[in-house]
BAVO-303150 format. One record per residue: residue in one letter; z, x, y of N, C-alpha, C in turn. Coordinates in steps of 0.1 Angstrom, whole numbers, plus 5000, padded with zeros to 4 digits. Example, Ala and Ser with C-alpha at 12.3 -4.5 7.8 and 13.67 -1.06 7.14 Angstrom:
2
a507851324943507851234955507851324967s507151284978507151374989507951295000
//
This chain:
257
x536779945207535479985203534379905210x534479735210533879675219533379755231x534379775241534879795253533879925255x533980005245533080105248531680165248x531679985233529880005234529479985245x529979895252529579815263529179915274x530279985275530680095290529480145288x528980235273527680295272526380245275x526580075269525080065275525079995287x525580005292526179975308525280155317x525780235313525480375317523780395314x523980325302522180385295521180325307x521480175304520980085313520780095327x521880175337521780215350520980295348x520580445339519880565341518580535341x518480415332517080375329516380325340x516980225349516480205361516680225372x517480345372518080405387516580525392x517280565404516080665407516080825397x515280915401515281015392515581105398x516881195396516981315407516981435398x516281565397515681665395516481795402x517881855398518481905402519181885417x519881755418520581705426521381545416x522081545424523181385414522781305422x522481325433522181175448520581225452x519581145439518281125444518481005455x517381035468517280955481516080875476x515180865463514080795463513880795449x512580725444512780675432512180825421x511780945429512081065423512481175436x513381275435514081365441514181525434x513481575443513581745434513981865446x515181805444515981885450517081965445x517882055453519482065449520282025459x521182045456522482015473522382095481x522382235474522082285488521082395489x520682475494519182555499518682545491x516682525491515782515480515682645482x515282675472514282815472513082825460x512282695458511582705449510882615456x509482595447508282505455508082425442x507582335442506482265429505182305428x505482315416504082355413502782225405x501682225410500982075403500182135394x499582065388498682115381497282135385x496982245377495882355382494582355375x493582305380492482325374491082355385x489982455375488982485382488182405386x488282265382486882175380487882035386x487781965393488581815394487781725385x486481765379485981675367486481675351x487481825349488081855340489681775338x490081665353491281605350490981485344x492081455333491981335329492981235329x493481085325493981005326494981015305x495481065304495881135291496380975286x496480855291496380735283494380655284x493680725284492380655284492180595298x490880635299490380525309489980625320x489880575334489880675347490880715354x490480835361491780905365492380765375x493580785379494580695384494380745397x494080635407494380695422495280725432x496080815431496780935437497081005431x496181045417496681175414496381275420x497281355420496781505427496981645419x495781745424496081855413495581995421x496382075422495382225429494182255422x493282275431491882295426491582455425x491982545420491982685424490682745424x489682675423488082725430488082735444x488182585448488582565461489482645472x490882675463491582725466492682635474x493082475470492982355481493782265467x494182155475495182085471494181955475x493981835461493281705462493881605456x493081465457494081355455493081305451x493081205443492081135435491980975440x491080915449491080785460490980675449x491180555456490480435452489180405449x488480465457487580485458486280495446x487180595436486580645427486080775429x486780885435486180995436487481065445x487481185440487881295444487581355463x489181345472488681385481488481505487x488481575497487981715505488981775501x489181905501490581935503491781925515x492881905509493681835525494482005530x494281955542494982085551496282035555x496782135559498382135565498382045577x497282075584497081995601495581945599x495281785595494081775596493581755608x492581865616491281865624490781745629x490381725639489281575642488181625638x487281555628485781615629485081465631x484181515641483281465647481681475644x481181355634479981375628478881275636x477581335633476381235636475481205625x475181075620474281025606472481135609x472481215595470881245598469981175588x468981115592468181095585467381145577x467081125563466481205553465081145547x464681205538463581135533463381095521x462480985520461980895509461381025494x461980975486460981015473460680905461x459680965454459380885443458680965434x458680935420457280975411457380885401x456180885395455780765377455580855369x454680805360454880885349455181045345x456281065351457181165352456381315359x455681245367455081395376456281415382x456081545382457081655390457081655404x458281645418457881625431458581715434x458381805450458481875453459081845468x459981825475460081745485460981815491x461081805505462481895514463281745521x464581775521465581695524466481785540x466781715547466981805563468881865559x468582035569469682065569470781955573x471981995569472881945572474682025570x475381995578477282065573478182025566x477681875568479281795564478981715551x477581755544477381675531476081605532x475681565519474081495515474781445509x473781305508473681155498472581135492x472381125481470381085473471480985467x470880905472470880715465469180735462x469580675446468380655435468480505432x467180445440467480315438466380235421x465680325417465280275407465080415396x465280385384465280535373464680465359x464180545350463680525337463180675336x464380735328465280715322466380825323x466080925332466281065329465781155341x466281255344465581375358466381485355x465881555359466381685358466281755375x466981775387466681795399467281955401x466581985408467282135415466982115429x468082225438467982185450468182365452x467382345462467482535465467282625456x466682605446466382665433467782675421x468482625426469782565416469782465410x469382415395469782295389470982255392x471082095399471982015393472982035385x472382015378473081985356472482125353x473882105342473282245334471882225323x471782035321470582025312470481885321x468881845317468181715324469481605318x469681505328470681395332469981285321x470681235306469781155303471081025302x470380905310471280795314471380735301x470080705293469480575284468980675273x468380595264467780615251468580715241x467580825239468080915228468981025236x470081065231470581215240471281205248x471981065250472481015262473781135268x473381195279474881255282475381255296x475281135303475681055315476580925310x477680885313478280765309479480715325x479780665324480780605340482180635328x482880705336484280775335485480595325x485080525329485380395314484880455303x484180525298483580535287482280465282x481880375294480880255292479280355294x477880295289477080375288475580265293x474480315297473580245300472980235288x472480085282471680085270472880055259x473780045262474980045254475979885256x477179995265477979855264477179775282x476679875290476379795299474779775297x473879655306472079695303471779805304x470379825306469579945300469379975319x469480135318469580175332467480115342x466880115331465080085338465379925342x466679835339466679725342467579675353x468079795361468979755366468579825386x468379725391467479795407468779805417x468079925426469279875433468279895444x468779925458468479905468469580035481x468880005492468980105503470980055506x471379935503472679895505473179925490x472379885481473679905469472379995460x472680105460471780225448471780165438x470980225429471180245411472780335413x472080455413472980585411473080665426x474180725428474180765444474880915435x474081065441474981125442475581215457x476781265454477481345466477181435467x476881515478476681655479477781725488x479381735485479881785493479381905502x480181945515480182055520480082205514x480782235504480882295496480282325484x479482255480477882195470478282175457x479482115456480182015447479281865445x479481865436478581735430479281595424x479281515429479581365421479081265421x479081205412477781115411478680945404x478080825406478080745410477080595404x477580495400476480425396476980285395x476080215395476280055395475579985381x476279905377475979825360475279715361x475179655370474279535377473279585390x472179495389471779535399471979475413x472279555425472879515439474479535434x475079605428476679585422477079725431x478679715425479479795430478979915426x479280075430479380165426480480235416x480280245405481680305394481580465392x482880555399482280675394481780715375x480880825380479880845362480681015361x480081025345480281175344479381245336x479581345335478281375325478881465313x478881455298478981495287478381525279x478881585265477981605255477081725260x477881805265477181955265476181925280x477181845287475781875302477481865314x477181965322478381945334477481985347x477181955361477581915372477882115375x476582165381476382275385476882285404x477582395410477782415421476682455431x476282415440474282435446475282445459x473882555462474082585483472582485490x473482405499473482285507472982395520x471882425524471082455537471682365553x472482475558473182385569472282415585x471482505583470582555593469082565591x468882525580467282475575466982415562x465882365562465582225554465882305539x466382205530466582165516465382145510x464982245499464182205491464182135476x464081995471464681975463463381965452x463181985440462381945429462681845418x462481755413462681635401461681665390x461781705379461181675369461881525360x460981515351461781405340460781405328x461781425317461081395303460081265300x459181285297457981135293458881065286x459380935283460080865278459380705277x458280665273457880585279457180585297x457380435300457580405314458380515320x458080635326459180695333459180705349x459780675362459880695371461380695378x461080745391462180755399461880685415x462980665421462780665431464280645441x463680675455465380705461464680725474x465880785479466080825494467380945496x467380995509468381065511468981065528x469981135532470681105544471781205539x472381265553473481315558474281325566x475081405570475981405579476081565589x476281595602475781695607477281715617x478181785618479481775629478581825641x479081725649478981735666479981775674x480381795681481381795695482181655693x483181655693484081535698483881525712x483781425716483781355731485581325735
//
């Protein structure tokens, strides 16, 4: 009876730390989905419309290499170090060959409304916001942003960094925190595609942590002008002290040399 508890947790013990093989007995790696012989099936990953809709199902941020089909896109993505979601990957990736364009300066105070154009571009826009109090509401091409004005701080808050952490909360108050032309406040992406992700730092001159937006506000799809200027608008709720201020820049493909 000894002899055989033993043999068993002898067996349990190997399964537990051996590799995993998925219809095959001889996995070649620490998971294997195969059979012995001909496949005739594919994997399927998981599918969603939104890559802002995947989550980390033990708390926290998503994990970096997850991957999931994006069926908007129609494309297969992996989730970087980075903190953000990349392009979609191709079978054969392309050389692309870009040139930096320069964009332009904005600002407003007590929450006047601005009206400003930002330069065509193909391969994506950047608006680094290097100072905020407390809230904007932006459209670009006559597309909002957000489905409602972005509120970082105070009452209403429905912007927080994908930790769960919040400005005015567990990190300082977002009017106290500067950034600058090397390190933003808040930076957002403007993929190719006019996908949006956005971006923020808890100190000021600090790292970037990706943000998300909740509580009844999501991250609208906008057409990015690749052949003529971008028209963008900013409003913002009176809140006090209220202002903005930033910059912008993109990327334009060239000719490889």
């Amino acid at each position: 009876m000894k002899k055989l508890l033993l043999t068993t947790m002898i067996c349990i013990g190997s399964t537990l730390f051996s590799q995993v093989g998925i219809g095959t007995a001889n996995p070649r790696g620490a998971l294997d989905i195969n059979k012995e012989t001909t496949n005739n099936m594919g994997l399927v990953l998981p599918t969603n419309a939104d890559v802002n809709n995947i989550i980390n199902p033990m708390g926290g941020s998503v994990v970096p290499g997850t991957i999931m089909y994006d069926s908007t896109n129609d494309c297969v993505k992996y989730y970087k170090a980075s903190g953000a979601w990349s392009e979609c990957l191709c079978a054969v990736a392309a050389q692309v060959c870009t040139e930096d364009v320069a964009g332009q300066p904005f600002s407003s105070i007590n929450g006047t409304t601005i009206t400003f154009n930002q330069p065509a571009t193909d391969y994506g826009f950047v608006l680094d916001i290097y100072t905020l109090d407390e809230n904007f509401l932006m459209s670009i091409n006559g597309t909002n942003i957000s489905s409602n004005e972005i509120f970082f701080d105070g009452g209403g808050i429905n912007a927080r960094f994908t930790d769960g952490s919040r400005y005015g909360v567990e990190v300082p108050n977002i009017f106290t925190v500067i950034g600058n032309a090397s390190n933003p406040l808040i930076r957002l992406i403007i993929s190719p595609t006019g996908n949006i992700t956005m971006f923020g730092s808890k100190v000021s001159g600090g790292q970037l942590y990706p943000m998300e937006l909740y509580n009844g506000n999501s991250f609208n799809t906008v057409v990015w002008n690749t052949a003529s200027p971008n028209t963008l608008r900013v409003t913002q709720t009176v809140q006090g002290p209220t202002n903005i201020t930033g910059y912008g820049s993109g990327k334009r493909i060239i000719p490889c040399s």
